[in-house]
C-alpha positions as a Markdown table, in Angstrom:
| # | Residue | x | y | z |
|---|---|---|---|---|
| 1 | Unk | 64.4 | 31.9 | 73.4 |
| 2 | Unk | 66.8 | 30.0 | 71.3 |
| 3 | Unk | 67.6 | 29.8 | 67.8 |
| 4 | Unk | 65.6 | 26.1 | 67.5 |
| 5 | Unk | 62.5 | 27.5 | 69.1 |
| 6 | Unk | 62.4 | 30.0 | 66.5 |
| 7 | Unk | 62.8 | 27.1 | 63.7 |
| 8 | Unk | 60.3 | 25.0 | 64.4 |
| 9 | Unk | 57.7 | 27.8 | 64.7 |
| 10 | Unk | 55.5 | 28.2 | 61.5 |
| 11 | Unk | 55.8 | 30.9 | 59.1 |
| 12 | Unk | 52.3 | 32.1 | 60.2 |
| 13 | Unk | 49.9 | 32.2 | 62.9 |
| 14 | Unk | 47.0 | 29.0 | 62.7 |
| 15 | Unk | 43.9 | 30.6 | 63.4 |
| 16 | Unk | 41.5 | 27.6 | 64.7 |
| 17 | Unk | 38.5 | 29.3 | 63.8 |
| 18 | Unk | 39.3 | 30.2 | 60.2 |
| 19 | Unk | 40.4 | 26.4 | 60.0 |
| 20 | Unk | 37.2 | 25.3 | 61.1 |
| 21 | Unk | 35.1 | 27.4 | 58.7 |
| 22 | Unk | 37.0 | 26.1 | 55.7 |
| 23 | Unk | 36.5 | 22.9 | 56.8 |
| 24 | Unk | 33.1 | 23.3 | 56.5 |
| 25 | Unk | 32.7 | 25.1 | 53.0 |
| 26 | Unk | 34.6 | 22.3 | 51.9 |
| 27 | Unk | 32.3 | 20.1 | 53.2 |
| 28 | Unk | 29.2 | 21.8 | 51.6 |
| 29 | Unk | 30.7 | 22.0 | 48.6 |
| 30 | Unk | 31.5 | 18.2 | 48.4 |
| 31 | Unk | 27.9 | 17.8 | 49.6 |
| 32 | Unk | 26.3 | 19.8 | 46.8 |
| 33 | Unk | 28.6 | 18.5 | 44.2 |
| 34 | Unk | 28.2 | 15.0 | 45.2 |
| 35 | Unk | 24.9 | 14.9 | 46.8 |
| 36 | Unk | 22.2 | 15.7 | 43.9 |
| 37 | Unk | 22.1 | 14.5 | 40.7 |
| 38 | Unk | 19.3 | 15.0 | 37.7 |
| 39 | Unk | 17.6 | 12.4 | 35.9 |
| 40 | Unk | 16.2 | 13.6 | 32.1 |
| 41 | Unk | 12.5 | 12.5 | 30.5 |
| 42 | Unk | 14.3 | 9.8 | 28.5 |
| 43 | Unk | 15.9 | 8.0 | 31.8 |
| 44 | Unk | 15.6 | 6.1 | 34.8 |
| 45 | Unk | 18.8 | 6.3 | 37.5 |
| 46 | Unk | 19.5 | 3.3 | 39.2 |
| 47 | Unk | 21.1 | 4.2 | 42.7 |
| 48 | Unk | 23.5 | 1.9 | 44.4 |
| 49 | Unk | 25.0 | 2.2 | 48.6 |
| 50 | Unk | 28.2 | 0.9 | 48.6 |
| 51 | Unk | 27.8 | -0.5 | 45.4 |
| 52 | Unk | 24.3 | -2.9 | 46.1 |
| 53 | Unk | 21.1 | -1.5 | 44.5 |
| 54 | Unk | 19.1 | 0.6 | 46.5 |
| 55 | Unk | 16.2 | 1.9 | 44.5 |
| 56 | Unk | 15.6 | 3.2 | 40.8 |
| 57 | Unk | 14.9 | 7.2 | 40.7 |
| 58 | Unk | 12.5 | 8.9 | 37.9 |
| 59 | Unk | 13.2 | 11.4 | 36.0 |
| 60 | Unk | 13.6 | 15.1 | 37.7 |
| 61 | Unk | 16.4 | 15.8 | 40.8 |
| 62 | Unk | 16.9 | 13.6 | 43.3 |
| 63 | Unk | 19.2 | 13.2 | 46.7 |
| 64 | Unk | 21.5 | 11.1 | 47.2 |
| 65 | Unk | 24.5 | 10.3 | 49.6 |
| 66 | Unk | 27.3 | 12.1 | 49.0 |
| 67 | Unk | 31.4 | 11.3 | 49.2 |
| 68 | Unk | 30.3 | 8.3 | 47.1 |
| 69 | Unk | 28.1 | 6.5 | 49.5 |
| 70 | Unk | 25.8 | 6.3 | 46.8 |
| 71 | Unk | 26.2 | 6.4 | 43.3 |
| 72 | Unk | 23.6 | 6.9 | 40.4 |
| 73 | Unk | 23.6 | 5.8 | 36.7 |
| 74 | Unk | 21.6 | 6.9 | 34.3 |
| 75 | Unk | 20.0 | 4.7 | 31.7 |
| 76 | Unk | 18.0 | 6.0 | 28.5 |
| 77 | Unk | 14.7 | 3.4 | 29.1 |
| 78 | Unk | 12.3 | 5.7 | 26.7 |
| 79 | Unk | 15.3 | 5.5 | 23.6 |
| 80 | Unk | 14.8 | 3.2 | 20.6 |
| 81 | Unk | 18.2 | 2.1 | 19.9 |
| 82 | Unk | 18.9 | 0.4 | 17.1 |
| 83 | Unk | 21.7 | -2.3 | 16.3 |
| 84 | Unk | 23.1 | -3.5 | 12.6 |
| 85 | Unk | 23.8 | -6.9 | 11.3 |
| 86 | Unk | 25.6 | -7.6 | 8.5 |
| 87 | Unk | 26.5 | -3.9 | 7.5 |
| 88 | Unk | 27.1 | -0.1 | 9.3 |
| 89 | Unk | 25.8 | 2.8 | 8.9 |
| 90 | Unk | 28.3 | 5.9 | 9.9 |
| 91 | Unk | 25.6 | 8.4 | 8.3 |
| 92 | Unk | 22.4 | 8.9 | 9.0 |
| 93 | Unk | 21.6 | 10.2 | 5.5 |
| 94 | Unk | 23.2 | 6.9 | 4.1 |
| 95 | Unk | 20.5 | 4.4 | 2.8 |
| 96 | Unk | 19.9 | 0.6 | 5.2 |
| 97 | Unk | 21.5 | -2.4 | 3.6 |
| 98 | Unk | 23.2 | -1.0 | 1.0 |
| 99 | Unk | 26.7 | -1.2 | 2.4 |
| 100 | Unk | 27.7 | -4.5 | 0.0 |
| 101 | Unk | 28.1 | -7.1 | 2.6 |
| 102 | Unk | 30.7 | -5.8 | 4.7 |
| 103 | Unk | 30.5 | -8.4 | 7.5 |
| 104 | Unk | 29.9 | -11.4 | 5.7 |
| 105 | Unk | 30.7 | -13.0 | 9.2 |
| 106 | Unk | 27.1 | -11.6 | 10.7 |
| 107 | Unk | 25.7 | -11.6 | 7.1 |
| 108 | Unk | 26.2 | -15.6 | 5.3 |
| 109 | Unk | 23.9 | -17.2 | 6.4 |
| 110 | Unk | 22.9 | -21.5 | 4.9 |
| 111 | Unk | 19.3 | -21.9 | 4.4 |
| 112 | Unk | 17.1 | -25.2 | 5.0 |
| 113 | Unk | 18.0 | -26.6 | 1.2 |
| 114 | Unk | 21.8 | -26.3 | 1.6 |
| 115 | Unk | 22.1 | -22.6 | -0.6 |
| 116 | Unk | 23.8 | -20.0 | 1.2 |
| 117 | Unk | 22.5 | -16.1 | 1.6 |
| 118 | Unk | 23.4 | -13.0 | 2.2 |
| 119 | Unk | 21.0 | -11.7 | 4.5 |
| 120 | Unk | 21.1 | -8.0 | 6.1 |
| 121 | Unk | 19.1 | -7.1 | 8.8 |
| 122 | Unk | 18.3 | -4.3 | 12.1 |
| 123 | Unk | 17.1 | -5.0 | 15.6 |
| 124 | Unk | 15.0 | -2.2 | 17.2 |
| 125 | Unk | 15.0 | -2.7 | 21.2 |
| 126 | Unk | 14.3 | -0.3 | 24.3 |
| 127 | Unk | 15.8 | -1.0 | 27.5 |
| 128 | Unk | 12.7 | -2.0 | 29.6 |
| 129 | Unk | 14.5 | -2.6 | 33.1 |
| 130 | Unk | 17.4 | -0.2 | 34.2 |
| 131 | Unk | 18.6 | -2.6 | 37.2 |
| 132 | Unk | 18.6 | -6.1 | 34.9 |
| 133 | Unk | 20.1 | -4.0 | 32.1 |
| 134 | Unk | 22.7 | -2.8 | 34.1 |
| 135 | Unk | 23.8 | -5.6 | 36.7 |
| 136 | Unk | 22.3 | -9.3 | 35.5 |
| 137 | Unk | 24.5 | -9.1 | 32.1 |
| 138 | Unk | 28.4 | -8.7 | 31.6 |
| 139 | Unk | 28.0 | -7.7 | 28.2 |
| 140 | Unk | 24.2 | -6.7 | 27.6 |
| 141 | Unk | 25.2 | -5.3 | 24.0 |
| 142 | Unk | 27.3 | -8.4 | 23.0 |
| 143 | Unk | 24.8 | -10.6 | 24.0 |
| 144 | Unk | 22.0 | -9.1 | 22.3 |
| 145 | Unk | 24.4 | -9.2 | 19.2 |
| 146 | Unk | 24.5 | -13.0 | 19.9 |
| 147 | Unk | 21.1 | -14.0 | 20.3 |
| 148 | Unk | 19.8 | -11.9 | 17.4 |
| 149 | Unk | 22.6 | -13.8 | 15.4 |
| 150 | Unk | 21.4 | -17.3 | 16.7 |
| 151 | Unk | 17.6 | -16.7 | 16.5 |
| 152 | Unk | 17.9 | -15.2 | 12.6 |
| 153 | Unk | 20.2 | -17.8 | 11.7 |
| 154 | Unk | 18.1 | -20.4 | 12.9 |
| 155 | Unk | 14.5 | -19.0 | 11.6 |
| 156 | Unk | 16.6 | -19.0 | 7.8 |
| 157 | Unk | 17.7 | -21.9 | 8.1 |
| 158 | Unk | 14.6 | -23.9 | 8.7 |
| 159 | Unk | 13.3 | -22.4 | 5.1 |
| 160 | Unk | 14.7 | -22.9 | 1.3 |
| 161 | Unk | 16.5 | -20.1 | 0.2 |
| 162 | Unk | 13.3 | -19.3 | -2.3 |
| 163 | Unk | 11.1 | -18.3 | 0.8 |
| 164 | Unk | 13.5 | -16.5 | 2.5 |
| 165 | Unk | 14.0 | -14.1 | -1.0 |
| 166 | Unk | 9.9 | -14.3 | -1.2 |
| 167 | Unk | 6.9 | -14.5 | 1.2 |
| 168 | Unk | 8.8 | -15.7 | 4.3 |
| 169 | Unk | 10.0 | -12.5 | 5.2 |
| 170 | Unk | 7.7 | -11.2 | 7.2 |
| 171 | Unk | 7.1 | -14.1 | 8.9 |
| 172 | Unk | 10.6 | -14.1 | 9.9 |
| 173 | Unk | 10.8 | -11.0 | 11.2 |
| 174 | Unk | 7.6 | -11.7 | 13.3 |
| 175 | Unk | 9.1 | -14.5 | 14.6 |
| 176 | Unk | 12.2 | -13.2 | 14.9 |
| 177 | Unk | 10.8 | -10.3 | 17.5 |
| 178 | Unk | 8.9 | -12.8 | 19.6 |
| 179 | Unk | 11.7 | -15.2 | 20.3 |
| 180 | Unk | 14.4 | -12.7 | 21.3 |
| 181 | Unk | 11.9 | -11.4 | 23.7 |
| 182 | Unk | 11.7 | -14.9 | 25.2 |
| 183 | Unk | 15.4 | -15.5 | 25.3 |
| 184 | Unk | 15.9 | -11.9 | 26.8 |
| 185 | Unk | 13.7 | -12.8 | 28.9 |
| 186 | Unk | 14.5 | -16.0 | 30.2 |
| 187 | Unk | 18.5 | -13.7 | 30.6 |
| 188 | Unk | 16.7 | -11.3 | 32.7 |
| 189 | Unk | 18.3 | -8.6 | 30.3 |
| 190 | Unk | 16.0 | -5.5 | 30.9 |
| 191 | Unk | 15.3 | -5.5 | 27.0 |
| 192 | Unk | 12.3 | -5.4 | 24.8 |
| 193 | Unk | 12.9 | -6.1 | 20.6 |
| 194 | Unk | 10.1 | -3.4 | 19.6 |
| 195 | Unk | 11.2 | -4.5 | 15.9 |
| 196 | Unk | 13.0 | -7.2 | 13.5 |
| 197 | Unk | 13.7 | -5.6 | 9.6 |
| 198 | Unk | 15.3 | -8.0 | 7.1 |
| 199 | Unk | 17.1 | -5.1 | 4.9 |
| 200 | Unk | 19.1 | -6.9 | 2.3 |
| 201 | Unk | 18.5 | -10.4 | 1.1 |
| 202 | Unk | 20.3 | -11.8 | -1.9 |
| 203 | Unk | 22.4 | -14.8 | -2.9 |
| 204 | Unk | 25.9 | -14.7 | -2.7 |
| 205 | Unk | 27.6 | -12.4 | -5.5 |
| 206 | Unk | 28.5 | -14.4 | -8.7 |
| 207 | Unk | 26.6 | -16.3 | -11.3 |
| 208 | Unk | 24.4 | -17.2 | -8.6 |
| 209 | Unk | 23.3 | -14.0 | -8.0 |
| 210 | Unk | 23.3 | -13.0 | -11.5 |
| 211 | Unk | 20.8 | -15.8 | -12.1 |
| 212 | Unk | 18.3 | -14.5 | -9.4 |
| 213 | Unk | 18.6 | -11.1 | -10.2 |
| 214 | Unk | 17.5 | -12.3 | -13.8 |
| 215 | Unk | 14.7 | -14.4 | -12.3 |
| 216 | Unk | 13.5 | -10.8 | -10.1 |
| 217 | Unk | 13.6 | -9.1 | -13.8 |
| 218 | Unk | 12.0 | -11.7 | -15.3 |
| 219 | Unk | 8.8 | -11.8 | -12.2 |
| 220 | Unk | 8.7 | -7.8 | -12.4 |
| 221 | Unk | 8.0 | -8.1 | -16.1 |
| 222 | Unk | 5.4 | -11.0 | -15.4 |
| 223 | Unk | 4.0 | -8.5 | -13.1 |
| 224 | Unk | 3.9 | -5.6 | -14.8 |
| 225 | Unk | 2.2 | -7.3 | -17.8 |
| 226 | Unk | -0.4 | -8.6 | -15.8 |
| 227 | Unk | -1.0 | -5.0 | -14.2 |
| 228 | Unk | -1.4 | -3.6 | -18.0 |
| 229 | Unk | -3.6 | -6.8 | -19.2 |
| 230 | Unk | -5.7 | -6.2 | -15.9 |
| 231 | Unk | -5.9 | -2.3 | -16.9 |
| 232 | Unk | -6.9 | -2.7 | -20.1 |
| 233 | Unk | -9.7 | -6.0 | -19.3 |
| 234 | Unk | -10.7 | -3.0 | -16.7 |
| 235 | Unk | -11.3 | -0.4 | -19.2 |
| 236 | Unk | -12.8 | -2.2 | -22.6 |
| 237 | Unk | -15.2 | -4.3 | -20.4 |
| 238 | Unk | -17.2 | -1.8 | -19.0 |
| 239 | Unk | -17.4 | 0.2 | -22.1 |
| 240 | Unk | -17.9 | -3.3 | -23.8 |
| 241 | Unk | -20.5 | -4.0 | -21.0 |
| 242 | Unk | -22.1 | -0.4 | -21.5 |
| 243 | Unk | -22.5 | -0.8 | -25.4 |
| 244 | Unk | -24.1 | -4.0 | -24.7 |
| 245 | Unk | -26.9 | -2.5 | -22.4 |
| 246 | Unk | -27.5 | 0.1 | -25.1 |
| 247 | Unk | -28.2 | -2.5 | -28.0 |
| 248 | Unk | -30.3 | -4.4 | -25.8 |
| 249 | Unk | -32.4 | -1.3 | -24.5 |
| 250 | Unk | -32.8 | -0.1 | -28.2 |
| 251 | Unk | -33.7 | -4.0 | -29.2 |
| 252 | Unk | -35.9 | -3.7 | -25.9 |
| 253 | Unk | -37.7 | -0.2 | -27.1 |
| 254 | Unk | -38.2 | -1.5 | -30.6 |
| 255 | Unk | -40.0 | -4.3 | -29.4 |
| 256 | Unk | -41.8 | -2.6 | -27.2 |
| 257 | Unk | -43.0 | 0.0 | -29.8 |
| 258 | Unk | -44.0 | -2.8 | -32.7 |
| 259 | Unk | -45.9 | -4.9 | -30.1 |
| 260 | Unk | -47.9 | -1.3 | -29.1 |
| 261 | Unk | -48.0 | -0.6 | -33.0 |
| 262 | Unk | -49.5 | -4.4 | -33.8 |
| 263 | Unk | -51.9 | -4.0 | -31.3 |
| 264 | Unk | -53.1 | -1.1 | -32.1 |
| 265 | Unk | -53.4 | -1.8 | -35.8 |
| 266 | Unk | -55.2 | -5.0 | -34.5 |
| 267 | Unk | -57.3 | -2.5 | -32.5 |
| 268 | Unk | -58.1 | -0.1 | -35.2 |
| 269 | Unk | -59.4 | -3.0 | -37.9 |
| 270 | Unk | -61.6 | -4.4 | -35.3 |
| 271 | Unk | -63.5 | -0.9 | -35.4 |
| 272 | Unk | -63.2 | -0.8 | -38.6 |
| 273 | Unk | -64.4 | -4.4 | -38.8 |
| 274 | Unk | -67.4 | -3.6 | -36.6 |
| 275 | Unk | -68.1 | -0.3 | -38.7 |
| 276 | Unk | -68.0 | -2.3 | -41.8 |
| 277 | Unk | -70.4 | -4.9 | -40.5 |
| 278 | Unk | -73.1 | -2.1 | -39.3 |
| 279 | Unk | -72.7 | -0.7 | -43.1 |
| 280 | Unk | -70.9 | -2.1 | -45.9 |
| 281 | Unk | -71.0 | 0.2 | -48.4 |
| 282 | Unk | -71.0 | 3.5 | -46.6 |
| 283 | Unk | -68.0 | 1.6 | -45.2 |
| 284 | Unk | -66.5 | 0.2 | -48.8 |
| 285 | Unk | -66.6 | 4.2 | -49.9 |
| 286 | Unk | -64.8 | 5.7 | -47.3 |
| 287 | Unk | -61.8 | 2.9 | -47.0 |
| 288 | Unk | -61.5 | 3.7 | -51.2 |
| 289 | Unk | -61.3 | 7.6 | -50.1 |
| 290 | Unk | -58.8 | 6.7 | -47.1 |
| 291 | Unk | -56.6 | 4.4 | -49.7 |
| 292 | Unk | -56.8 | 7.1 | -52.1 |
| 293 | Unk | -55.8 | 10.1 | -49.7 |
| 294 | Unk | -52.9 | 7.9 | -48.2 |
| 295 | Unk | -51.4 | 6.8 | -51.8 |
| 296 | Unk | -51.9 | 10.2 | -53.5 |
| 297 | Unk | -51.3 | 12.7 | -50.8 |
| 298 | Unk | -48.3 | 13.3 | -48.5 |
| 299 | Unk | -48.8 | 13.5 | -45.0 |
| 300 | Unk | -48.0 | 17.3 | -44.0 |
| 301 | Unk | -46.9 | 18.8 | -40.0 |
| 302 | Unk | -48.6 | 22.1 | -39.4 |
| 303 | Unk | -46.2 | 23.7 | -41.7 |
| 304 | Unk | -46.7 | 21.8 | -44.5 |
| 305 | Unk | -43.4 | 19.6 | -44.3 |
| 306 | Unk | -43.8 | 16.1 | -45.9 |
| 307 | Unk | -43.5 | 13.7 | -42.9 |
| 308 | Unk | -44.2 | 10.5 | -44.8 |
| 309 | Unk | -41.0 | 9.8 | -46.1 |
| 310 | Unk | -42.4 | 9.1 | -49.9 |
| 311 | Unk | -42.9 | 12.8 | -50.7 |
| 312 | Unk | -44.8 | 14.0 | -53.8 |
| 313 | Unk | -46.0 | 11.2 | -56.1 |
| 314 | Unk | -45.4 | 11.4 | -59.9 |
| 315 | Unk | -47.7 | 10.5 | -62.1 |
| 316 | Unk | -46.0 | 11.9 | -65.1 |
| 317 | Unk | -43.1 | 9.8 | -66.7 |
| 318 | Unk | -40.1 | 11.4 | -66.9 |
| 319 | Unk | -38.9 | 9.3 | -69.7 |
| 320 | Unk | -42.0 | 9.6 | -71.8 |
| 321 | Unk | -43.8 | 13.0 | -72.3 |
| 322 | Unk | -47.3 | 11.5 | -71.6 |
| 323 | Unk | -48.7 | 10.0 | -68.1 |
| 324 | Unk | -48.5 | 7.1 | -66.7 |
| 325 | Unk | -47.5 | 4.7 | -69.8 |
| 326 | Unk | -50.0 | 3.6 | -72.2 |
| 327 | Unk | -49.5 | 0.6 | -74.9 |
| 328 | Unk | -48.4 | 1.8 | -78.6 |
| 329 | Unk | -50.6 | 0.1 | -80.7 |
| 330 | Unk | -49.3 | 2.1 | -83.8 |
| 331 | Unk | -46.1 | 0.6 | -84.3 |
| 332 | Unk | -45.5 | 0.3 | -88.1 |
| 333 | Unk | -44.0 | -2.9 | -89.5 |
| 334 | Unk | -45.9 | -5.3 | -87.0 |
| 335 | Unk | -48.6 | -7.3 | -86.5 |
| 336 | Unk | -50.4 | -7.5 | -83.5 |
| 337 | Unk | -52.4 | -10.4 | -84.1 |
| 338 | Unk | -51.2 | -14.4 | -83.9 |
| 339 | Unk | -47.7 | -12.9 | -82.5 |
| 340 | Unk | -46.3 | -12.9 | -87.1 |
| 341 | Unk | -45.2 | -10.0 | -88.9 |
């Protein structure tokens, strides 16, 4: 053997067999790591052969092709993603719309009557259709940035600038929702607006928003006011209403009490009337008695209380020391007679 047969044999002995077997493993293993892929709750895989869609997988583990023959991606179709105009949030503990107009580009806006606003708003949207989401849009978020731009723009500028900072808002947003859902639909973008929220609106900083801001004051006072007159009108006039019903009640019992009294008095002197006519003077007697009892004695409860309100009459002057006062007729110095001393 010569000295170049020994060269150009290799350092070791190729065992076919062995060669064979790690062909294989390699082969399973680019099977398993290319073949099966896992979809979570929150997705929906769109699968693709040679890069034309194929079908749309659920969530849970699925098959595929491996070495790239088909390839899966994953979109999040039960996530609500939001998307900021007009201002950014790094934080989720930081508070919506209060970032001071950092993109006035997205956030200036001219309104129907020629006055310019500052208006800060968020698009809530779910993507609905995983194969128009992924392949019917170059740029699905830029162009949902776009639209939402255009539609808002549009809706505030077909109103004065004093609906837009009043009762217009939620009729914009309303609006708002319903036509980017047309537009996205008529793009075939795989997206449904689930919600339009105007954050910030306010006039452009300067005396112009000074001036509103002082007009806000001045309609939250206005409000307040009438909240305290409507308080108060809510508590006097019931209890006005209440004291009312209990004067007219007592007026109403009263009544009632000397229309019963009248009538029996009325009662009471016909049968005395009718006694009198059967016998006078048996009749005359005992009405002198009666007029005699009621002037001279008290009327007494069981326990002798006096219950007539006049108490014990006096019959004895307390100015004099005699009874009831008789004429002097002993007055010295004076005639009685012809009026002459």
């Amino acid at each position: 053997m010569s000295d170049s047969d020994q060269q150009r044999r290799p350092p070791f002995k190729l065992n076919r067999r062995a060669l064979i077997i790690v062909l294989i493993v390699l082969v399973l293993i680019g099977i398993a790591t290319t073949a099966f892929f896992v979809v979570d709750q929150t997705e929906e895989s769109v699968v693709v052969r040679f890069g034309r869609y194929n079908r749309t997988a659920a969530p849970g583990l699925h098959f595929k092709l491996p070495f790239g023959i088909e390839q899966s991606y994953n979109v999040p179709t039960q996530a609500i993603q939001n998307m900021q105009f007009g201002f950014r949030t790094n934080s989720p503990t930081r508070n919506i719309g209060m970032s001071g107009g950092d993109y006035p580009e997205e956030s200036l806006m001219l309104t129907g009557d020629l006055n310019i606003v500052d208006v800060e708003w968020i698009i809530q949207y779910r993507i609905a259709e995983p194969r128009q989401w992924l392949f019917n849009v170059d740029e699905p978020v830029g162009t949902i940035r776009d639209i939402s731009q255009s539609v808002v723009n549009r809706l505030v500028g077909d109103r004065s600038i004093m609906d837009v900072l009043g009762d217009e808002r939620p009729n914009i947003e309303i609006l708002a929702q319903e036509q980017m859902n047309d537009l996205f639909e008529n793009y075939e973008l795989g997206v449904n607006v689930t919600a339009v929220r105007l954050q910030n609106i306010v006039p452009p900083a300067g005396r112009v928003q000074d001036a509103f801001e002082d007009v806000n004051r001045a309609v939250q006072d206005m409000n307040r006011l009438i909240n305290e007159g409507r308080e108060e009108y809510n508590r006097e006039i019931p209890r006005a209403r209440g004291e009312a019903e209990q004067v007219v009640q007592i007026a109403q019992g009263y009544a009632a009490e000397r229309v019963n009294r009248s009538r029996g008095d009325a009662s009471r002197f016909e049968n005395v009337l009718s006694e009198y006519r059967n016998d006078p003077g048996t009749m005359r007697t005992r009405l002198y008695y009666e007029m005699i009892e009621d002037v001279f004695l008290p009327k007494q409860d069981a326990s002798g209380a006096d219950i007539s309100g006049r108490g014990v009459p006096e019959l004895i002057d307390r100015n004099l020391s005699n009874f009831i006062p008789l004429l002097n007729l002993q007055r010295t110095g004076e005639t009685v007679t012809g009026g002459q001393q």
